[in-house]
N, C-alpha and C positions, 0 to 999 in steps of 0.2 A: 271340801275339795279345793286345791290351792289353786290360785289365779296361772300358774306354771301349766296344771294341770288341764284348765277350760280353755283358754286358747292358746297353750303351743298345738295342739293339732288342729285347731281351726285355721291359724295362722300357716301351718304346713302343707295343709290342704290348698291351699289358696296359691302358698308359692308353688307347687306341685303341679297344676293346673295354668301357672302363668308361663313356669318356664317352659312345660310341654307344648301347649298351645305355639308358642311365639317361636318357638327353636325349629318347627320344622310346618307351618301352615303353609307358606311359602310353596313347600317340597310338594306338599298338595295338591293346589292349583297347579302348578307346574305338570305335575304326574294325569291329574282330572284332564288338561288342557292338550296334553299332546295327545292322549288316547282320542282326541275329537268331541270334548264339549266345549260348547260354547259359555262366554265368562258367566251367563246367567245360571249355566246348568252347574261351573262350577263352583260357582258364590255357592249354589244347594247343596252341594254335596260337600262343603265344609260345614256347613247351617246343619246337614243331615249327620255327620261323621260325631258334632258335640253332640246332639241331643241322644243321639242313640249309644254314645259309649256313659253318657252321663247318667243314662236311664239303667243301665246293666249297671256300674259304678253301685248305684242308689241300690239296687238289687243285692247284689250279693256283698256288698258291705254289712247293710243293716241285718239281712239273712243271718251271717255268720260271724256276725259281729268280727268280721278281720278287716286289714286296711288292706281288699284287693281294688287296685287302680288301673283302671282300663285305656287304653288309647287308642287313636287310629297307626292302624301300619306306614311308619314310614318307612320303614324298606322297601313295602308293597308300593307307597306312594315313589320311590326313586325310580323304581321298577317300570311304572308305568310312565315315569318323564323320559324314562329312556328310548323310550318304542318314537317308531318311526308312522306312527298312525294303527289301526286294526283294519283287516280286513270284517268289511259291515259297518265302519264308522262307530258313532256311540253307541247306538243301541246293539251292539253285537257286543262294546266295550259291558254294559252295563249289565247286560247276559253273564258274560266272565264274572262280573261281583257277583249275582245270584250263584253260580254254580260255584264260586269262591265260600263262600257263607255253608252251601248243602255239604260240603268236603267238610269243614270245619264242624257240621251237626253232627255229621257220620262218623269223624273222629271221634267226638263222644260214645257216640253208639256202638261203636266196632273197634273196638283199641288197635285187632291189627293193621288198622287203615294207617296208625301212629308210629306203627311200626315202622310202613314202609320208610316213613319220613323219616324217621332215627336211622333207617340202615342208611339213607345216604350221607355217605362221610364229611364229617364237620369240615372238614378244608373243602373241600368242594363246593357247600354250602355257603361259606364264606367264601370263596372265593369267585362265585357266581355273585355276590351279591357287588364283592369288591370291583369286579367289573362293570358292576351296574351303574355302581357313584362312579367311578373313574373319570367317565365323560362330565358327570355332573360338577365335579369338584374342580376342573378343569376351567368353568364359568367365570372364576375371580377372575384367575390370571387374563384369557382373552378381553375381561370387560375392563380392566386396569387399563390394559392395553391403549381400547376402542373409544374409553371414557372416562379418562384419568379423576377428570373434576367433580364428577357425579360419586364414582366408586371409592376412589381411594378414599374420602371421611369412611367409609361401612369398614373398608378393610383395619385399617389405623385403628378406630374403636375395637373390632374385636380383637386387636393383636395387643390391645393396650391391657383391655379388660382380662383379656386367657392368662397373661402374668397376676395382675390385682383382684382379679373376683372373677372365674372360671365359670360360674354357674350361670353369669349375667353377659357374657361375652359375645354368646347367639341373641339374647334379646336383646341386649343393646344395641349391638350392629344393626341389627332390623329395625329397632326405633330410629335409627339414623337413617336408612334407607328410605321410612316412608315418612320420614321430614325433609326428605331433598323430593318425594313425589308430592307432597302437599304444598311446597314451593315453587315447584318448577311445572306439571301440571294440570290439567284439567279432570276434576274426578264432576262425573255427570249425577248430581244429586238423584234424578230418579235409581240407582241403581244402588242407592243407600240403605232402603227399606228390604229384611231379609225376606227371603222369600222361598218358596221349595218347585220345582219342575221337574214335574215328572215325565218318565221316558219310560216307553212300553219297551222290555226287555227283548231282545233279536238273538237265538243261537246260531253258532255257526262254528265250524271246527275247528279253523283256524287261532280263533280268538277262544273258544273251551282250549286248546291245546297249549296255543302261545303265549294269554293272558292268565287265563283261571290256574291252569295248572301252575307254573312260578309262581304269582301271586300266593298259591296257596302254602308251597312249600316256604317260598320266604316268610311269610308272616308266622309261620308255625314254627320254623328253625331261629329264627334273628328275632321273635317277642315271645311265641308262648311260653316255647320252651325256658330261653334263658328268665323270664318275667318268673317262673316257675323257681327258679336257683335263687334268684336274688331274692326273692319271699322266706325262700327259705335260710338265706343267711340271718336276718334277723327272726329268726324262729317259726315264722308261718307257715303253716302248711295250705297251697291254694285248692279250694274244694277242685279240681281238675276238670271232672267230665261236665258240673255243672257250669265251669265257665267257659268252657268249650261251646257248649249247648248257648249258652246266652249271648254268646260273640258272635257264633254261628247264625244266631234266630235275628239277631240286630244288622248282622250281616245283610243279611236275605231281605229282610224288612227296610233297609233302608240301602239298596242297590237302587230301586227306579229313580231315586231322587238324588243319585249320582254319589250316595256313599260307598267307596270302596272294598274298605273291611275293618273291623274292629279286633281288637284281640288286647290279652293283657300288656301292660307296661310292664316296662323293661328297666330302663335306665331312672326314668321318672317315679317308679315304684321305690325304689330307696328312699325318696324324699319322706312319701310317707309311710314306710314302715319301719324308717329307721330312727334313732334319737331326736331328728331334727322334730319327732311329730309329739315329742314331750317321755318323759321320762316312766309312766304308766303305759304299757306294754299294753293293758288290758281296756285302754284310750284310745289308742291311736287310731280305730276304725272312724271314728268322727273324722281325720283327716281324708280316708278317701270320701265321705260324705262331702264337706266341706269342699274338696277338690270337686268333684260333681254337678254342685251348685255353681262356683265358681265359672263351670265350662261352660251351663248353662246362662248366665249373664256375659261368659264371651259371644254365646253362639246368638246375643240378638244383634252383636257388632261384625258378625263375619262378614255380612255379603257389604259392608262399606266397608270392610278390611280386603275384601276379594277387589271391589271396583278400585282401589288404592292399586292393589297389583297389578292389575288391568292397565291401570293409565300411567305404569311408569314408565321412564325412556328404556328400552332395548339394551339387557344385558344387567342392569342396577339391582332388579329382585334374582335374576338368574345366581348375580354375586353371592348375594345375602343368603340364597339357600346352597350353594356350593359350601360356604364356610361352614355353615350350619353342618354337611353333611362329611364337612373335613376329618372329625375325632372320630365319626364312625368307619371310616374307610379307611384309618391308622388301625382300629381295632379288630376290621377285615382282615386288612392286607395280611398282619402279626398272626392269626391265630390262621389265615389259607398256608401259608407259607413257613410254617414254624417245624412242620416233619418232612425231613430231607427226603424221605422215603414217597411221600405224597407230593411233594414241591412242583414236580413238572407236570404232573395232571392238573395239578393246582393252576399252575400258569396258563396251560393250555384253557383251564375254564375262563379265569380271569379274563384273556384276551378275546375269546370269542363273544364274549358277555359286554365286553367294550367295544365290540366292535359295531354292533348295532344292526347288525345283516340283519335280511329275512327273507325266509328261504321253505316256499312254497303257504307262502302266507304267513308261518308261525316265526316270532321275534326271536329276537337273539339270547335269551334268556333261556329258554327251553334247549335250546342248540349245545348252548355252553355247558349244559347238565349231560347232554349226550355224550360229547365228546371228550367231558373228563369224565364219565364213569369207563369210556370204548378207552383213551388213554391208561387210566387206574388198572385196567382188567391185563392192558398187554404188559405194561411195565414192570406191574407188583412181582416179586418174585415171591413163588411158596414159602419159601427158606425164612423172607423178612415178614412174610404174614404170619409166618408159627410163634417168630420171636414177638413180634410188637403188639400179637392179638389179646385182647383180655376179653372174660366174659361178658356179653354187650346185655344188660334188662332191657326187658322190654320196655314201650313208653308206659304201658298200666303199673309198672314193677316203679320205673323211674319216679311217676306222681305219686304214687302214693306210700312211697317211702317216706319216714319220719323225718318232721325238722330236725338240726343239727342243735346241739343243746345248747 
């Protein structure tokens, strides 16, 4: 076996898990922090989010010998930095991960539950989420503004790096960010040592409606799915209901100690199912092994990577994950907005999804799904649905069709 062969996917795995990690942890804390934990609760449920995506990783990598690569939901984490608080506080937020995770089991169980997700139309989906970063990505510019001497090195590196090395342009900004927090100031050593706090889970409707349900649709439209496509461009086909079920059960399992949701990689999944993880096709599953392990010796640095976030000056880490969450809300906006026919539902979602309302409890996210499917319904005419319609698979039809050759 040639030295090309034993660690280019070890070595892919590694980078796969670096740049996952550091491009959007940030977004995290941020998302854990507004829904109402406290930094303790949210140091855990980064410490919670590695071990349990790294435990399924380990699972159905070595199972099926494929390189599936799992993550936490950052669109579900933008999702919830967006909200203006839950009604219930945390523990009614952490209700929503539980019933987030049982939705995600039952999609396995019940493909039509997959369905309904498929039927809501991709600009709208996108276009809901697009409003969701909007505000978030907004963060550079006000803290350039508010904190020129803090920000501007984070912005400058990544503007430097997105021309010369694209892939290192989020972590590096971030490395710069929390070297102006380890200069400037104080991170309290006890809140170094990781740790897990748990929280007895609270239902409540507002937060099942306004949390659980978007969280759930985003995570399954903006990772499963597309994590699903991009597998299969480099030939894999992902076992489907099985990683459903295990994202879903990690889900569940690790909601009281403030993880949000798991589900598969998306973006980060190329790294290791594509060339980068060495040139044996029937190899490359050691990269998501590798990436796994990898998470797990981040996740004994999270909660002194969370207190870092914690203690920096107001606005510097908001930067760092707005930039972070820049190339995804260009790949929003493009695909809500790219059918002239769907464009003004589209908008209508986007705005209401930025806006931030909340309206009998339930957040703005939920709203914004309402009122572009009520816009789509009045607008569409029959005439342009007969022409642009094609046959839709169902999502059982969708996974378990064959890789592309």
């Amino acid at each position: 076996m040639s030295e090309e062969t034993t660690h280019g996917p070890v070595l892919a795995g590694v980078v796969t898990a670096v740049v996952g990690f550091s491009s959007s942890f940030v977004v995290v804390l941020a998302g854990l922090t507004a829904v109402g934990a406290s930094p303790d609760q949210a140091a855990s449920g980064l410490l919670t989010l590695l071990v349990t995506q790294a435990a399924g990783m380990l699972w159905l990598s070595v199972r099926h010998r494929t390189p599936v690569v799992l993550a936490w939901s950052t669109p579900g984490a933008a999702l919830l930095a967006s909200a203006t608080g839950v009604t219930g506080g945390w523990p009614a937020a952490v209700g929503a991960f539980v019933a987030t995770g049982v939705l995600i089991v039952l999609t396995a169980l019940v493909p039509r539950l997959g369905d309904l997700v498929a039927a809501i139309p991709p600009s709208l989906a996108r276009a809901m989420l697009a409003g969701v970063l909007l505000p978030l990505c907004i963060a550079p510019v006000t803290a350039l503004v508010d904190a020129p001497e803090a920000v501007a090195p984070v912005v400058l590196t990544w503007l430097v790096l997105l021309r010369l090395a694209p892939r290192w342009a989020v972590p590096a900004s971030l490395a710069v960010a929390l070297g102006i927090v380890l200069a400037t100031a104080h991170v309290d050593a006890a809140a170094l040592a990781p740790t897990l706090a748990w929280t007895t889970p609270h239902w409540s409707v507002p937060a099942l409606v306004g949390v659980a349900v978007p969280l759930y649709v985003v995570t399954m439209a903006s990772q499963n799915v597309p994590g699903v496509a991009v597998m299969g461009t480099f030939g894999y086909r992902v076992p489907w209901r099985e990683t459903l079920a295990v994202t879903g059960i990690g889900t569940v399992v690790g909601a009281p100690t403030g993880g949000h949701a798991i589900n598969l990689a998306a973006i980060s999944a190329a790294l290791a199912a594509g060339p980068a993880a060495g040139p044996d096709r029937s190899r490359r599953w050691v990269a998501a092994v590798s990436a796994s392990v990898t998470y797990l010796v981040l996740a004994v640095a999270s909660s002194a990577l969370a207190a870092m976030v914690a203690a920096a000056e107001d606005g510097l880490m908001q930067a760092a994950a707005g930039l972070a969450l820049l190339g995804t809300l260009g790949g929003a906006l493009a695909e809500a907005l790219a059918d002239p026919l769907e464009r003004e539902a589209a908008a209508a979602t986007l705005v209401v999804a930025a806006s931030g309302v909340t309206v009998l409890g339930i957040g703005a996210a939920f709203w914004a799904l309402v009122v572009g499917l009520g816009c789509r319904a009045v607008l569409r005419r029959p005439d342009a649905e007969a022409q642009t319609s094609q046959p839709r698979r169902t999502s059982a039809e969708q996974m378990s069709a064959p890789p592309p050759p």
